[in-house]
C-alpha positions as CSV (number, residue, x, y, z in Angstrom):
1,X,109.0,71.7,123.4
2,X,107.3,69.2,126.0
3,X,110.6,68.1,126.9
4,X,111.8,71.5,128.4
5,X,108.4,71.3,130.7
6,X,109.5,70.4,134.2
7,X,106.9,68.2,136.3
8,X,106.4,70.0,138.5
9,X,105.6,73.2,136.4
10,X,102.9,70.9,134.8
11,X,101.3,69.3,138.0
12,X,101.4,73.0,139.3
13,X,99.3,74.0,136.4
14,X,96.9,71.0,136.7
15,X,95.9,71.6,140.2
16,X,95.6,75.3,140.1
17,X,93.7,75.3,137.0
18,X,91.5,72.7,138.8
19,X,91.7,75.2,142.2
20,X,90.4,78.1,140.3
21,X,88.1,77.0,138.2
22,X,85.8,74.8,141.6
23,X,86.3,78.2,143.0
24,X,84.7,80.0,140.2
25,X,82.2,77.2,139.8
26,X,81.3,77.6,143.7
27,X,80.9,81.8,143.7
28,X,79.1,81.6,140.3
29,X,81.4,82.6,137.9
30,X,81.6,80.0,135.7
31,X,79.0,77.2,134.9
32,X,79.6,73.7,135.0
33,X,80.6,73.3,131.2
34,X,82.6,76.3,132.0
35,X,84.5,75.5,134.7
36,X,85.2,72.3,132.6
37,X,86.6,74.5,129.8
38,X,88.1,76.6,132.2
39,X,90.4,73.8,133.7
40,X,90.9,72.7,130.3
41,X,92.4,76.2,129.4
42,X,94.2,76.4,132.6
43,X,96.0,73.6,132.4
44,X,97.6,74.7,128.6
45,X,98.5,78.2,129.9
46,X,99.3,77.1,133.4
47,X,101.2,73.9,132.9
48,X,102.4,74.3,130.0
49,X,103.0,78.0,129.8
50,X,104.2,78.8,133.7
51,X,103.8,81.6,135.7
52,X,104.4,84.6,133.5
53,X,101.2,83.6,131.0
54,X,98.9,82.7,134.5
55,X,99.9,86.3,135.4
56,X,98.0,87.5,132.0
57,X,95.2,84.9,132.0
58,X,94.2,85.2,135.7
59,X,94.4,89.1,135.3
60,X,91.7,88.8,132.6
61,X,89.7,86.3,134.4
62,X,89.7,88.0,137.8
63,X,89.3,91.7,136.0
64,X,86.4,90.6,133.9
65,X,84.5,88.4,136.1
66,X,84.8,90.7,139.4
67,X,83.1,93.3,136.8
68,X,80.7,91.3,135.8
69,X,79.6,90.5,139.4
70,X,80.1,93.9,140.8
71,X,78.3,96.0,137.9
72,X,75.3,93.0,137.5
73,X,72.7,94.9,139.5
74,X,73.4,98.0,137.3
75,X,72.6,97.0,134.3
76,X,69.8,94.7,135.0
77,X,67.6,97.0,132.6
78,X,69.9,95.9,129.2
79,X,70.9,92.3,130.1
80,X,67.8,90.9,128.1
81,X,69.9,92.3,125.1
82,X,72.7,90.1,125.4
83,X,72.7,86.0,124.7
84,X,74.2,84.9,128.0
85,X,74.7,86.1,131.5
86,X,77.5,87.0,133.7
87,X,78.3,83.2,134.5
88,X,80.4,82.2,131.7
89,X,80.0,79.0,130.3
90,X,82.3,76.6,128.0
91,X,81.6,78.5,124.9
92,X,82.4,81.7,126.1
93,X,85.8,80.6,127.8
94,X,86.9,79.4,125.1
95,X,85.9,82.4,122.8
96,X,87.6,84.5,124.9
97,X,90.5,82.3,126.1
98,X,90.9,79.8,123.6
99,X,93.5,82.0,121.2
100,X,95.1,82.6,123.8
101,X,95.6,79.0,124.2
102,X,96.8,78.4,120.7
103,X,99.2,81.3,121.2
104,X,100.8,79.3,124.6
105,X,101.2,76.1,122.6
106,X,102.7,78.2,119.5
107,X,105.4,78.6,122.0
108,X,106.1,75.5,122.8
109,X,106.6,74.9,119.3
110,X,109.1,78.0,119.0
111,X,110.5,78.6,122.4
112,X,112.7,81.3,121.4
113,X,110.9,84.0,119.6
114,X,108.6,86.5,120.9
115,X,105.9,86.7,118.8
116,X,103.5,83.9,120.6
117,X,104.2,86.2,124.1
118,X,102.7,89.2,121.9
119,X,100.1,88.1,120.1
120,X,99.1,85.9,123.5
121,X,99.3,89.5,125.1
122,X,97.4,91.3,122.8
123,X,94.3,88.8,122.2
124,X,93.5,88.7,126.1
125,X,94.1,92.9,125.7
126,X,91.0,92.6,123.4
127,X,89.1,90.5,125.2
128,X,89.6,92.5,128.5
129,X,88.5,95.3,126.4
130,X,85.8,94.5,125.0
131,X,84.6,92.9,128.4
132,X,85.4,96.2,130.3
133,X,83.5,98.0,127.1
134,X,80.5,96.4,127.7
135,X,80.4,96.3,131.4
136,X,80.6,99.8,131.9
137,X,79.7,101.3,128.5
138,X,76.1,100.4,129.9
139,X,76.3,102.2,132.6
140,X,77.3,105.8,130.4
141,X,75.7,108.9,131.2
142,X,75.8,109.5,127.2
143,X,73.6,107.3,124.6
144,X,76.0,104.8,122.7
145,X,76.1,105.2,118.9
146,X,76.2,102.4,115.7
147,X,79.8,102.0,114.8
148,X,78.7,102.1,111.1
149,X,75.5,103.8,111.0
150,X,76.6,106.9,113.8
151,X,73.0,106.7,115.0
152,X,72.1,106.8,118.7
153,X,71.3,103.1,119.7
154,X,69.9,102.1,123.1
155,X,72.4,100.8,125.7
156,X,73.5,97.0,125.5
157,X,72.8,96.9,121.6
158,X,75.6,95.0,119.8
159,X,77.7,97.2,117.6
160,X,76.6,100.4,119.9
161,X,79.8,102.1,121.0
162,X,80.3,105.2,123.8
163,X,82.9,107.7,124.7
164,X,82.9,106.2,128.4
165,X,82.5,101.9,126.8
166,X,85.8,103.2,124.6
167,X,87.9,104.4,127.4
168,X,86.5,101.9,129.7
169,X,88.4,99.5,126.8
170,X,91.3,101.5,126.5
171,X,91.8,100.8,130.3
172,X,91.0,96.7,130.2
173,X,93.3,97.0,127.6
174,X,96.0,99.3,129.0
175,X,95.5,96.7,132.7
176,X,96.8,93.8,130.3
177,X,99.5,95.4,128.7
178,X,101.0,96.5,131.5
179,X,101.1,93.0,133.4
180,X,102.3,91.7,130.0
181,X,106.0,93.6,130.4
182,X,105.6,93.4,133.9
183,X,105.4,89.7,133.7
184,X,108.0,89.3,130.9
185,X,109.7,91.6,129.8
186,X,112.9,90.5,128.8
187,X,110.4,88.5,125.9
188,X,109.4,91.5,123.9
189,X,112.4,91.5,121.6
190,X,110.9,94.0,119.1
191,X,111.0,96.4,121.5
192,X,114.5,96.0,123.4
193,X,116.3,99.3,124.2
194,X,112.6,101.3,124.0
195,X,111.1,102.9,127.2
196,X,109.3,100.5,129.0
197,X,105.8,102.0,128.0
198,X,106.1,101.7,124.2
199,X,105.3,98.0,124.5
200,X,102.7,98.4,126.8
201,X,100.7,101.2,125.1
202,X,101.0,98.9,121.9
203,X,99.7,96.3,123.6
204,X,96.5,98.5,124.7
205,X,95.7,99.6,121.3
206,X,96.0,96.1,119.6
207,X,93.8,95.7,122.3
208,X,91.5,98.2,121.7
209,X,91.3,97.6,118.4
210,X,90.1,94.1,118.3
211,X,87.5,95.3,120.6
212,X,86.3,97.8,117.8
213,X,86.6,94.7,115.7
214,X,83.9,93.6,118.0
215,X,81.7,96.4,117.6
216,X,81.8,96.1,114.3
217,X,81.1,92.7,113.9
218,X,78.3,92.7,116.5
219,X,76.5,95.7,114.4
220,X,77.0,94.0,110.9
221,X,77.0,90.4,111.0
222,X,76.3,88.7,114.3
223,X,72.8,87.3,114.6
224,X,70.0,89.4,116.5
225,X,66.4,88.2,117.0
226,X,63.5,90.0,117.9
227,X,61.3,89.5,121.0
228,X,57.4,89.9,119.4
229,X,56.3,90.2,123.4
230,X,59.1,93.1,124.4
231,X,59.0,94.5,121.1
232,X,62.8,94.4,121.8
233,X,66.1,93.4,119.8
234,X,68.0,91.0,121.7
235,X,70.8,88.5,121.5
236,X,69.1,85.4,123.3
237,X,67.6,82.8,121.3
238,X,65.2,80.6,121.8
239,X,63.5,82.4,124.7
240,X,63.4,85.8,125.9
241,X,63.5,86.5,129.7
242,X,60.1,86.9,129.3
243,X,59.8,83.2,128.1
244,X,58.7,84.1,124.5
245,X,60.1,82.6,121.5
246,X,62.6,84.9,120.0
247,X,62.5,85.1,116.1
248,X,65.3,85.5,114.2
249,X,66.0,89.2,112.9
250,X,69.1,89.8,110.9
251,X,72.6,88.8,110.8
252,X,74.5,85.4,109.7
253,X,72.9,82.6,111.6
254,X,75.9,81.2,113.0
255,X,77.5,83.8,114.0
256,X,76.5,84.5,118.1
257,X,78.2,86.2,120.0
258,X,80.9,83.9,121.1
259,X,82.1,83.5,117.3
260,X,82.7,87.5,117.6
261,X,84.2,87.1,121.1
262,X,86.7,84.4,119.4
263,X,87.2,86.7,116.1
264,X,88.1,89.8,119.0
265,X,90.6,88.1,120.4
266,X,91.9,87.0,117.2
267,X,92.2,90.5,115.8
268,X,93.8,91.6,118.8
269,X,96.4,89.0,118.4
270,X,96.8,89.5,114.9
271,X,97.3,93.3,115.0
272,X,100.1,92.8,118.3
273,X,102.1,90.6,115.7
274,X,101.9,93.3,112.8
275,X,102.9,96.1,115.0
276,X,106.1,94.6,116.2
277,X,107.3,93.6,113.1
């Protein structure tokens, strides 16, 4: 409960979630609205988690973002597909992190089990996967293919998925699982007296598998429109890169792409919980 928080751990958490998030503001990581959600975030997992959840968070933030940077000239050709760039903003902090962040308070609420610790692990495993999925996916030698369809797809289209995008999640996800019993592991009770690396690869395919979930949902029901100047399918509504009006192509209306980020992370979660039962 709030009452086992020490001070200190929560002033700790308010100034370094402030620290981190001016820092990502400043080098272009995070928007304004972002680094607002961003501190926001930080200070639930950070003040009122401690170290051992930062360790997870900050290992997804720092992973993700430093890819995003890094691999942005790369894959200039297929970032008029997607809805937003590589400078997050509130809404896709909070798609991504914002489970998480239920999973942190869950604890609070029930200090003594470890089912928030896992399911906290495994949705930021699925985020981190799908986030190293599409980072480097793009950059496959291979065309992707439609997750339902099995048809070759161009690179960057939602629900497109690649030998090299799947192993590139198996790995985000794999990077999370192991800080996850590095961190903590004393807390993941449905695995005491295993080998240490049952937990994590469990952890990396709960991962892996809400990042599938992704795919999925990006190919059947997030919304696409279609550029009438490009000729091109994208993600970005109301204007193109080109400036032209995108119309809207298929898919449920509300559903963008952080509503599948948030529904990743949740299956990921989800999925953590029902293999350590």
């Amino acid at each position: 409960m709030l009452s086992d928080i020490s001070l200190w751990q929560l002033l700790s958490g308010v100034v370094l979630a402030l620290l981190i998030s001016w820092l990502s503001f400043r080098f272009r990581l995070l928007s304004f609205s972002g680094a607002i959600g961003a501190t926001i975030l930080g200070i639930i997992v950070f003040g009122l988690g401690g170290l051992r959840w930062a360790i997870l968070l900050l290992g997804f933030f720092i992973s993700s973002s430093g890819l995003s940077k890094l691999l942005g000239r790369r894959k200039q050709n297929v970032t008029e597909k997607f809805a937003k760039g590589s400078t997050r903003d509130i809404g896709q902090v909070f798609a991504n992190g914002g489970v998480a962040g239920v999973f942190v308070i869950f604890h609070l609420f029930f200090p003594g089990e470890a089912w928030p610790w896992l399911a906290f692990a495994g949705s930021l495993a699925a985020v981190n996967a799908d986030t190293w999925a599409t980072e480097l996916g793009v950059l496959s030698i291979t065309s992707p293919i439609h997750i339902i369809s099995g048809k070759k797809v161009e690179k960057g289209t939602s629900g497109g998925i690649s030998i090299e995008g799947t192993l590139a999640a198996f790995l985000g996800s794999l990077l999370m699982g192991g800080l996850a019993v590095a961190a903590w592991p004393r807390q993941i009770i449905p695995f005491e007296n295993t080998s240490w690396w049952l937990p994590v690869l469990t952890i990396a395919f709960s991962g892996l598998f809400g990042s599938l979930v992704d795919s999925f949902l990006g190919a059947r029901f997030q919304t696409i429109f279609y550029c009438p100047t490009c000729k091109k399918e994208t993600e970005r509504f109301p204007l193109h890169l080109c400036n032209t009006r995108t119309e809207y192509l298929r898919g449920l209306r509300w559903m963008n792409n952080d509503w599948v980020n948030l529904i990743c992370a949740l299956s990921g979660g989800v999925m953590m919980l029902l293999a350590s039962l």
